[in-house]
C-alpha positions in Angstrom: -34.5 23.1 -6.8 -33.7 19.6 -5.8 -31.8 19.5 -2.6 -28.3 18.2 -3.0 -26.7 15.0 -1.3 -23.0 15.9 -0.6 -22.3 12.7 1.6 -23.4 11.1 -1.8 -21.5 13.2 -4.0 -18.3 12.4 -1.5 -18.5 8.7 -1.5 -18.6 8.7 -5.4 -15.0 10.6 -5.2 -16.5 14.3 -5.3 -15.1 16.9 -2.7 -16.5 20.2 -2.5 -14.8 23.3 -2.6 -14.6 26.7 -1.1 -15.9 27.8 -4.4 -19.7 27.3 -4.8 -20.9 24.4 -6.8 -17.9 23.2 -7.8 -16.0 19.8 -7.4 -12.5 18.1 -7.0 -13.6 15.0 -8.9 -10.8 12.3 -7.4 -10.5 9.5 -9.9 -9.7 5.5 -9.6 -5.9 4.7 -9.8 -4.8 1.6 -8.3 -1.0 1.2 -7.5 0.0 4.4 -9.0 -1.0 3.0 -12.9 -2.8 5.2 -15.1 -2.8 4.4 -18.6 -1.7 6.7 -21.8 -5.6 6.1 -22.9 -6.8 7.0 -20.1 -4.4 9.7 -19.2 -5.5 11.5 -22.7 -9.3 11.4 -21.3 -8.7 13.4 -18.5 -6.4 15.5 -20.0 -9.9 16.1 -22.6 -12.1 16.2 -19.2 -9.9 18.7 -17.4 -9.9 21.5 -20.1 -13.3 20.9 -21.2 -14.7 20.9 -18.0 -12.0 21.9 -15.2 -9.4 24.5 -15.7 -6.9 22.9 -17.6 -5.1 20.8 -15.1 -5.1 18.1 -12.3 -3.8 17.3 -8.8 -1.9 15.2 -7.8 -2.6 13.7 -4.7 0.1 12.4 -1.9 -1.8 8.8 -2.1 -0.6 8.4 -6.0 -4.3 9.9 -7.1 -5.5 11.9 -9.7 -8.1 15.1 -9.3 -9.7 17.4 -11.3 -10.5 20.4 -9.4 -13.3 22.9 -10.9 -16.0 20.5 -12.0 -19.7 22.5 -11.9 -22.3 20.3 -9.9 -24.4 20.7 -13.6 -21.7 18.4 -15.1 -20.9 15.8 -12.8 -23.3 13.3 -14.4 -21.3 14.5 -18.4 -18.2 14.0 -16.6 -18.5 11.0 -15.1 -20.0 9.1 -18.3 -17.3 10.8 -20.8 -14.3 9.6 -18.2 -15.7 6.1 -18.0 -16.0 5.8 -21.5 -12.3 6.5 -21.4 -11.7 3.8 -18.6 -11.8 5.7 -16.2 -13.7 5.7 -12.9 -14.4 7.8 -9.9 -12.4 7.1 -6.3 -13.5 6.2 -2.7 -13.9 8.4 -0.3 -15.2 8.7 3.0 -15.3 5.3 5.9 -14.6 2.8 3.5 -11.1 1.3 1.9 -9.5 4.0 -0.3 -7.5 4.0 -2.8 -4.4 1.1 -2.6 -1.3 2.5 -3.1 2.0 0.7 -4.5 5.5 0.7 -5.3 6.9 0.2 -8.9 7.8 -3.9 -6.9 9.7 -6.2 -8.6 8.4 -5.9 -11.8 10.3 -2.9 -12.3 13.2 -1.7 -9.2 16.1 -3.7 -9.0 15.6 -3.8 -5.5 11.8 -4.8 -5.3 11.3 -8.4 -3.8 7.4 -8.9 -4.4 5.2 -7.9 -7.3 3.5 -5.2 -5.9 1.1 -3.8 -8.9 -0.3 -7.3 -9.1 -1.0 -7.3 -5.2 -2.6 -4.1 -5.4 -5.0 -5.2 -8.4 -6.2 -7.9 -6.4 -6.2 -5.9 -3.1 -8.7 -3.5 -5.3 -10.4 -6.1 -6.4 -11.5 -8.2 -3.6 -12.3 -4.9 -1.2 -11.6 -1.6 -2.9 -14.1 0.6 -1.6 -16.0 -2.0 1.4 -17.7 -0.3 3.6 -16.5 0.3 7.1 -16.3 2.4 10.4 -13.8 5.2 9.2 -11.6 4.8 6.1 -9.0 2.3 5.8 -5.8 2.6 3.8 -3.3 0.0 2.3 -0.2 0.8 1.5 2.2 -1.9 -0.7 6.6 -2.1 -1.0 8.8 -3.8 -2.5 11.7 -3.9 -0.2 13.0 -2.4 3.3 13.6 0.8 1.4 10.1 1.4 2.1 9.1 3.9 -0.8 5.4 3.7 0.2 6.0 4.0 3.7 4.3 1.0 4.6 3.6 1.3 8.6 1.9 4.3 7.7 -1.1 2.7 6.7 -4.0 0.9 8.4 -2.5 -2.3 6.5 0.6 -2.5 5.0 2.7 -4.8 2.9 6.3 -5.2 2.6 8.6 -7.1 0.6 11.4 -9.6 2.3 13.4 -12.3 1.7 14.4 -15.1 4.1 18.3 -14.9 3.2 19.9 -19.1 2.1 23.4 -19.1 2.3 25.8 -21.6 0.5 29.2 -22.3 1.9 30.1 -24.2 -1.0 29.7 -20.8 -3.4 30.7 -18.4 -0.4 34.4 -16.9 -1.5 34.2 -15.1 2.0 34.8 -11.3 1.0 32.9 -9.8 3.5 30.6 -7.7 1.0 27.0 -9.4 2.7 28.7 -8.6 6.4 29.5 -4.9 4.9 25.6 -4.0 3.6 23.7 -6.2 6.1 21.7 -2.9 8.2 21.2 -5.5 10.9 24.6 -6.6 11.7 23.4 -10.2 11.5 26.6 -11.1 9.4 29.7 -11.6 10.4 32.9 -13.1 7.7 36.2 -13.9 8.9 38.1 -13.9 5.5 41.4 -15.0 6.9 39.3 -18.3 8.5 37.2 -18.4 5.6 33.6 -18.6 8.0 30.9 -17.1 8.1 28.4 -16.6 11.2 24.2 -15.7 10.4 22.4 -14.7 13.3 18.5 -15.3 11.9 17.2 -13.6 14.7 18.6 -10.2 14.1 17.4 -10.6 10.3 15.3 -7.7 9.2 14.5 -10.2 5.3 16.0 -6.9 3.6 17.6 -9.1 0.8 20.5 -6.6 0.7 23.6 -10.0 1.6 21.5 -11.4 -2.2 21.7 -8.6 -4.4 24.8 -7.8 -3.4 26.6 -10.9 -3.4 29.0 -10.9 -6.1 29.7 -15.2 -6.1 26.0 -15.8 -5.5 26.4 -17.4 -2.9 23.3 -16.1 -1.1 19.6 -16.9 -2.1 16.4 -17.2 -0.4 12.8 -17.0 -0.9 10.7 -14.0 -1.2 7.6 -13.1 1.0 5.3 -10.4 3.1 6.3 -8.5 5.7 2.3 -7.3 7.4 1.9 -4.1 9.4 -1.7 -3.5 11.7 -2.6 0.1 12.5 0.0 2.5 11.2 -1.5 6.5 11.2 0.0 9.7 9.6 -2.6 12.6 10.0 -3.7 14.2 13.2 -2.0 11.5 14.5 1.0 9.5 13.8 1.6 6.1 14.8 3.8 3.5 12.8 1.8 0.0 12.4 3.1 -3.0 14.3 4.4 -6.6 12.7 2.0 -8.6 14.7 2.8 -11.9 12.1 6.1 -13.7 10.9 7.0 -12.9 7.2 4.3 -14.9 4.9 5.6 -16.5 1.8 2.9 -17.4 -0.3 0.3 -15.0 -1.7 -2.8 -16.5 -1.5 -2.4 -16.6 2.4 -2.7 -12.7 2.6 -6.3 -12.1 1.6 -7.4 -14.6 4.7 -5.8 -12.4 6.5 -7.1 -9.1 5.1 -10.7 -10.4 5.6 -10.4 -10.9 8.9 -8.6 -7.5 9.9 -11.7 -6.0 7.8 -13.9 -8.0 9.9 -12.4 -7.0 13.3 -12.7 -3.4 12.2 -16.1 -4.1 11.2 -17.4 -6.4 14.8 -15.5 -3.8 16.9 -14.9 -0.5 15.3 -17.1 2.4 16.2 -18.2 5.3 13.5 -15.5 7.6 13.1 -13.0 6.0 14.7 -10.0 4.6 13.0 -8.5 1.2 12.8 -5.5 1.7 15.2 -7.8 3.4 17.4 -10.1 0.1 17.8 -7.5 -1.9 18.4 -5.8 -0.2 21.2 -9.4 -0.2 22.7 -10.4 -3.5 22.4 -6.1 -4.8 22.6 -3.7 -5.7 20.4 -3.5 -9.3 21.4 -7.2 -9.9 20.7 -6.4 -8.8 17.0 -3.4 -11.0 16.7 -5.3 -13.6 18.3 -8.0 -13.5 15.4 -5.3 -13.4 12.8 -3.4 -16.2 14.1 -6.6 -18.5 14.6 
C-alpha cells in the first residue's frame, strides 16, 4: 500500500481527522463569496461523499468534513467542475477574508470584494515561513477585525469640510468618536483638529446639509495575531488613497517575511526580532 503524504494532502486544503482516513476538505472562498452554482455542488459533494453537511469556518470558509482518503481525487474533480477549488493551508497566504465594503453597507468606504480578488490573485497561496492572513473592512466599524491579521486593510476617508454648505447643527461634532469636532451654533464656526482624525467618515454620512466630503483610502495594519497569541497589528503608514499603491506594498511585506522569517515563526514574530523600524523602513523606501 502506497504510503500517504499528509503534508501534501494539507497544503491542497485536506485536514485529517481523529477518524481514520477521513478528510475535512476546506474549499476556496475569497472575501466571503460563494456562488448559488457553486453552493449547489457542494451541497451534491457533501451528501454524496460527506455526511450531509458543511463547516463553517471563523475565516468565512467552507469545509466538508468526512471525505474517505479513496475519494479525494472524485471529489476534487466533481467540485472543480462545479467551480470550485480546494483552500491553502499550511505556511503560505490563506484564505483573504472581506467585508460586504462599499458595494453593499452603507457604511463601507472602499470596495472590499474587489480588493480581495486581486489580493487572491496576485499571492493567494505564496509560499512562505508560517502562514500569513489578510483580513479586508470597509470602515472603522471593523467587521473583519482588521489588526487581527498579519496584514490588514481598512477603509477611511480624509474628511473636506465646506463652510459655505455648513448650517452649523452640531450633528458631525455629536458622532465624531475622536472629538476632533467642535461647532459653536450660536457663532456659527466650526473647529477640525486633523490630527485627532481617526478617517472614520462618520461627520460625511451623517451630515444632513452635505457639507462634509472627502476622499476615500486605506488604512494598513503589520503584524496583528489572534491564536496562542494575541497582538493587534500596528499603522506603520499614513492612510493610502489610491489602489494600485497597495500591492507595492504587499510585495514587499511578503518579501521581508520571506529575507528574514524563520520556519514556523509568524510574521509579527520576525518583526519584533529583526525591529519594527527596519520593516517600516523597507515599506517607506
Amino acid at each position: 500500500m502506497a504510503q500517504v503524504d499528509y503534508k501534501a494532502l494539507k497544503k491542497a486544503g485536506l485536514m485529517r481527522q481523529v477518524q481514520k482516513d477521513r478528510f475535512s476538505m476546506r474549499l476556496r472562498a475569497v472575501g466571503g463569496r460563494v456562488s448559488g452554482e457553486q453552493l449547489a455542488k457542494i451541497k451534491e459533494v457533501a451528501d454524496r461523499y460527506g455526511q450531509g453537511y458543511v463547516h463553517l469556518t471563523s475565516r468565512q470558509g467552507i469545509e466538508i468534513p468526512f471525505i474517505r482518503l479513496e475519494d479525494i481525487e472524485q471529489v476534487t474533480a466533481e467540485l472543480a467542475a462545479g467551480g470550485v477549488l480546494l483552500g491553502a493551508c499550511g505556511p503560505r497566504v490563506r484564505t483573504i477574508t472581506a467585508c460586504q465594503g462599499a458595494a453593499i453597507c452603507p457604511d463601507g468606504l472602499i470596495d472590499t470584494a474587489e480588493l480581495a480578488a486581486d489580493l487572491d490573485a496576485r499571492f493567494g497561496g505564496r509560499e512562505l515561513p508560517h502562514k500569513f492572513k489578510f483580513g479586508i473592512t470597509g470602515c472603522r466599524n471593523n467587521c473583519l477585525k482588521a489588526e487581527e491579521n498579519d496584514l490588514g486593510f481598512k477603509g477611511g476617508l480624509k474628511p473636506e469640510w465646506s463652510g459655505e454648505k455648513c448650517n452649523y447643527c452640531g450633528l458631525c461634532a455629536a458622532v465624531c468618536p475622536a472629538a476632533a469636532i467642535a461647532v459653536a451654533r450660536d457663532a456659527r464656526t466650526l473647529a477640525f483638529d486633523e490630527d485627532k482624525c481617526v478617517y472614520c467618515g462618520k461627520c460625511a454620512h451623517g451630515c444632513p446639509a452635505v457639507a462634509w466630503s472627502g476622499q476615500s483610502g486605506y488604512i494598513l495594519s503589520f503584524g496583528g495575531l489572534f491564536g496562542n497569541r494575541i497582538a493587534a497589528g500596528e499603522e506603520l503608514l499614513p492612510i493610502i488613497f489610491e489602489k494600485e499603491k497597495l500591492f507595492p506594498l504587499v510585495e514587499k511585506t511578503l518579501a521581508f517575511f520571506v529575507r528574514h522569517g524563520r520556519p514556523g515563526e509568524r510574521f509579527r514574530d520576525t518583526v519584533e526580532r529583526v525591529g519594527w523600524d527596519a520593516l517600516r523602513k523597507e515599506l517607506t523606501e
